[in-house]
N, C-alpha and C positions, 0 to 999 in steps of 0.2 A: 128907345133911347137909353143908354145906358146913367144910372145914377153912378154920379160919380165924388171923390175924393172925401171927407174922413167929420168927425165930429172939430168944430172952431170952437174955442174961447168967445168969438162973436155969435157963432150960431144958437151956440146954449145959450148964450146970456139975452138970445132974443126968444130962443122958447120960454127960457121962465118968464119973460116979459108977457107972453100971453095969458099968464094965470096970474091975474093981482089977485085971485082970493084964495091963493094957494099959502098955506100956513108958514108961518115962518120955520127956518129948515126943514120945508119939505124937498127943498131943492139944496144940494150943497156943493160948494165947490172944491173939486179935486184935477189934479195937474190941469190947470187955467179950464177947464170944460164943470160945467154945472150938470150934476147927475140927480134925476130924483129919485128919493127915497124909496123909492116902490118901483121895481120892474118889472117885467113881465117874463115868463120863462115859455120852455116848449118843447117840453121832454117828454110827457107821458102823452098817451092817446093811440086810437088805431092806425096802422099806415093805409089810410083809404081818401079818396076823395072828399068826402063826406068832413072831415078830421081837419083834413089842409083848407078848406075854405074858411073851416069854423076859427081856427087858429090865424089867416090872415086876415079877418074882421074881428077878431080880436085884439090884434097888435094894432089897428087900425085905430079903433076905439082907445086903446091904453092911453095911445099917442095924444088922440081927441083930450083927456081928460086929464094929462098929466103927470106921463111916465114917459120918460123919453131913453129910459135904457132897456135895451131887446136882447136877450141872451137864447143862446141856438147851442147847440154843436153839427158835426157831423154827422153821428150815428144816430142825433135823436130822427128817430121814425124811419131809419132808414134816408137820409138825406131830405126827409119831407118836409120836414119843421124850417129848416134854410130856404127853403124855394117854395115854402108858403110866406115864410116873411120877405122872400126878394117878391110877391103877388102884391103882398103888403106896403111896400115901399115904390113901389111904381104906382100905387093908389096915392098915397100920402104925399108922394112928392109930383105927381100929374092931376091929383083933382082937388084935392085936399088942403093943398095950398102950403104944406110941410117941404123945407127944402133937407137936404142932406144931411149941411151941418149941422141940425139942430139935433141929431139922434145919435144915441152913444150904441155901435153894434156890436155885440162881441160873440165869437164864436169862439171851437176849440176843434184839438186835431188830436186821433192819438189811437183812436178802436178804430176797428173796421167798420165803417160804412153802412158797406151792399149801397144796392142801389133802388131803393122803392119797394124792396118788399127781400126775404132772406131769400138765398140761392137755395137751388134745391143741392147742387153740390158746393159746398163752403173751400173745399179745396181747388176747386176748380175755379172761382170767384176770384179767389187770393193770384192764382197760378198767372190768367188770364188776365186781370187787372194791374197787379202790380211786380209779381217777379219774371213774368216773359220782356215787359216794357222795363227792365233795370230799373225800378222805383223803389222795390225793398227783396229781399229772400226771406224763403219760409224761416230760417232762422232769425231773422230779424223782428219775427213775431212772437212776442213773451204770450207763453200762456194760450200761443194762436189765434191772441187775440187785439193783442196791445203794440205799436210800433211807436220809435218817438226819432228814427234814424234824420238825419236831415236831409234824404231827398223824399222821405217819405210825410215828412211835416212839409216840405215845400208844394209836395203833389196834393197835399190835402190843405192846405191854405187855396191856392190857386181854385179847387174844385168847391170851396164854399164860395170862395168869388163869384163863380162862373152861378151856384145857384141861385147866388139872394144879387145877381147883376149889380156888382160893387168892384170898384177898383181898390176899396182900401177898404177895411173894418179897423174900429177904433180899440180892440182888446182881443190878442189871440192868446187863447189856454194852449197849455199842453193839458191834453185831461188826465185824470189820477194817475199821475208817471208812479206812483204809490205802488201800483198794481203791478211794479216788474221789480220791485224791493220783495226779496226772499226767493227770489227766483234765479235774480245777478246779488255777486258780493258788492257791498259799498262800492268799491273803489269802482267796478264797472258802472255801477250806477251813476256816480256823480262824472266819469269821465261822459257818458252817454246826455247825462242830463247840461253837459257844460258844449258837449257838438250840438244837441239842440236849439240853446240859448244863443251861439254862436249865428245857427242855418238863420233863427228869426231877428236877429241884428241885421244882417245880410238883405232881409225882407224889407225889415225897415227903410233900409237905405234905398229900395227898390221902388218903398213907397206902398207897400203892397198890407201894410198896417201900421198902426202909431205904437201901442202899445202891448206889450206883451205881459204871461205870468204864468202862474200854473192856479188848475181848477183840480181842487184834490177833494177826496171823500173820507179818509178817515187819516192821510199824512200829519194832518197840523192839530189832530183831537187826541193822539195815541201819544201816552209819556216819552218822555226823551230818553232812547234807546230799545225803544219797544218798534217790533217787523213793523217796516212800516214808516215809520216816523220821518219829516223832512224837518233839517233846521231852515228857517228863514233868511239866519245871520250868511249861511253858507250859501244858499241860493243868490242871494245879492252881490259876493262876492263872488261867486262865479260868473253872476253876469256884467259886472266891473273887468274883468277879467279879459271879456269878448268882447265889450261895447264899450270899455272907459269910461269918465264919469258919468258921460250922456246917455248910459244905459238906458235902455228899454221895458225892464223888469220894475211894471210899477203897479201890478194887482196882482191879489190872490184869492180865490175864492174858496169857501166851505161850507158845509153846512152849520148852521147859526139857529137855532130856535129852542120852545120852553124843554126839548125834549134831550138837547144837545147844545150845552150851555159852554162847552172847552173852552172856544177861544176864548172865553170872558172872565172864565174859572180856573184854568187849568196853566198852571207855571212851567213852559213846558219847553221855554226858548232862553235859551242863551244868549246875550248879546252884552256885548265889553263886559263879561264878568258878574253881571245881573240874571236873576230866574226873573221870566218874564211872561206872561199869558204871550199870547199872537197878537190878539189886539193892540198890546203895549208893546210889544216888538216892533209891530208895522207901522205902529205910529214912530218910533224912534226911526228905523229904516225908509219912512218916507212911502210905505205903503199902503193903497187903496185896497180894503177890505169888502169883498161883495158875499152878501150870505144868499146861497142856495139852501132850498127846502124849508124854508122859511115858515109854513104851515106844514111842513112836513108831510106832502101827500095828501093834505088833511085830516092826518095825525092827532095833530094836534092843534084840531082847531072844534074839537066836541065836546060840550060838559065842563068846563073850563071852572073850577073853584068862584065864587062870589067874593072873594077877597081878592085872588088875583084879578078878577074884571074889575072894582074898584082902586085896587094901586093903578092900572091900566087906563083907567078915564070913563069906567063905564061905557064902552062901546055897544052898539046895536048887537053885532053878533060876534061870535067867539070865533070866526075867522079874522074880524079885523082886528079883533085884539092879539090872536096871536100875532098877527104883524106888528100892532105896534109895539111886541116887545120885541120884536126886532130892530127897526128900524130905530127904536129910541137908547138899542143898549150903545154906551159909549165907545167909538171905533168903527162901528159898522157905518158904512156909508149905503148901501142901495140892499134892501132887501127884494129879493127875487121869488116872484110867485108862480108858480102856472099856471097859465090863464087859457081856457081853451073855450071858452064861454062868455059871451056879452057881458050876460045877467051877475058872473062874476066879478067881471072886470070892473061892472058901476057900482057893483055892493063897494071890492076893495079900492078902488080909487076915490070912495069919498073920502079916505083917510089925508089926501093931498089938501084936503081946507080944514084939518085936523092936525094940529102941533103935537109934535112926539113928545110924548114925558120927562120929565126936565130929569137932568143925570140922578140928581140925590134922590127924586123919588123914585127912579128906577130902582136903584140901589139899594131901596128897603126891600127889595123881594128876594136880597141874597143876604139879609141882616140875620145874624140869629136870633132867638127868642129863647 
């Protein structure tokens, strides 16, 4: 049986209801839906069987314990990480007792795919899949590797539908549209990026997701006017442009952790005339900030200074600290972890009956001395 339609304002407000020992703002509310602080991601790992089960009893468990936002894309694993969490969601919502609306799903569209493991011929893949069926042309692939055309965002919304057996997801990326800047001049870029915003309005109205944005990797941490760089102020206007007020552009995602501090440091947006980090942009613009790499691979989550674990709260281990400087810097709203592991998922989710650090004491780990 197909799961069906999108994250409620009532559904979240009934999963937080199942954790009364969940810490105060571990859960927060953003456009009427309650998102917790902590979600789980599903980007790395092998594309084997072995990989997909481990990763849909992990999203399983997250769910269990108080992470109700599940982030995917297309090409993680080759399509595997989508169609181990639609394993996952047909658990959660048939035995588990979890119905739909209480889960925030987000996926993204924009690399190639493949399909379950690489082709042996890449050119052939592309040919065969999407420029004999009018989907996209080889030129429509920056880089031969990145598309954001709008029948080509359409074909690959529909096709994460189809894996994780969902009529609607509650957040579609465009993923690092980043990655076709220095390749096209501006003006092609943002006319390209203003038909895609356009194709997923279109979506919306179809019903086929709630909200839209872009998942970028180094557009919103690179100075203003450096290859690269997206303004926010512009992006929003451009999608005012194709949706009206009732626009759809209402998250963005980047990476956020001790290693890669920009959005929180770095003045690097324009809006009415102010330099402004990202975080205080999207808070003025009305935007839902979600940090990927949040442990950074686990980066940085070894050997962690003794002074930073105490401004931090003195945590058990220096993975949960690295989160909670995530999730407690001011702006971020859902820190995203990959979780491809049980034993992971119940170390980092006991940080849900654990309050994030109040903003001022945050703020002394960027105080000079």
């Amino acid at each position: 049986m197909s799961t069906t339609n999108n994250a409620t304002a009532e559904g979240t407000l009934r999963y937080r209801a199942r954790f009364p020992d969940a810490a105060q703002d571990h859960f927060r509310e953003r456009r009427k839906l309650w998102l917790s602080s902590i979600g789980i991601g599903t980007y790395l790992g092998d594309a084997d069987e072995r990989t997909d089960q481990a990763y849909a009893a992990a999203v399983v468990r997250s769910v269990e314990l108080g992470a109700n936002v599940i982030d995917t894309a297309a090409n993680y694993r080759f399509q595997r990480s989508e169609r181990a969490i639609g394993n996952a969601l047909r658990d959660l919502t048939g035995t588990k007792g979890f119905s739909r609306d209480e889960l925030i799903i987000c996926t993204k569209g924009g690399y190639l795919p493949f399909d379950g493991a690489p082709p042996r011929d890449v050119r052939a893949y592309v040919e065969d899949t999407f420029v004999k069926p009018g989907i996209a042309s080889f030129e429509d692939f920056v880089g031969g590797s990145h598309c954001m055309t709008p029948r080509y965002l359409h074909n690959q919304l529909d096709q994460s539908l189809r894996n994780m057996n969902l009529e609607c997801v509650d957040v579609y990326y465009i993923h690092n549209p980043e990655s076709q800047l220095g390749q096209v001049s501006d003006e092609e870029f943002e006319g390209r990026l203003r038909a895609a915003f356009a194709q997923l309005e279109e979506n919306r109205v179809q019903g086929k997701l709630k909200f839209y944005g872009v998942a970028t990797w180094n557009g919103f941490r690179v100075p203003a006017g450096a290859t690269g760089y997206h303004s926010l102020a512009r992006m929003v206007s451009l999608a005012r442009e194709v949706g009206g007020d009732g626009y759809g552009f209402r998250f963005v995602q980047l990476p956020f952790n001790l290693a890669m501090p920009e959005a929180l440091t770095l003045a690097n947006q324009l809006v009415d005339g102010q330099s402004l980090t990202l975080l205080e942009a999207a808070e003025l613009l009305g935007i839902t900030v979600i940090s990927s790499a949040s442990i950074f691979q686990g980066r940085v989550a070894r050997g962690l200074p003794v002074d930073l674990r105490a401004t931090l709260g003195s945590l058990t281990t220096d993975a949960q600290t690295a989160i909670q400087f995530v999730r407690s810097a001011p702006g971020i709203t859902t820190a995203l972890v990959g979780m491809s592991r049980r034993e992971h998922v119940e170390e980092n989710l006991q940080l849900a009956r654990i309050a994030p650090v109040a903003s001022e004491q945050f703020m002394q780990l960027f105080s000079v001395t």
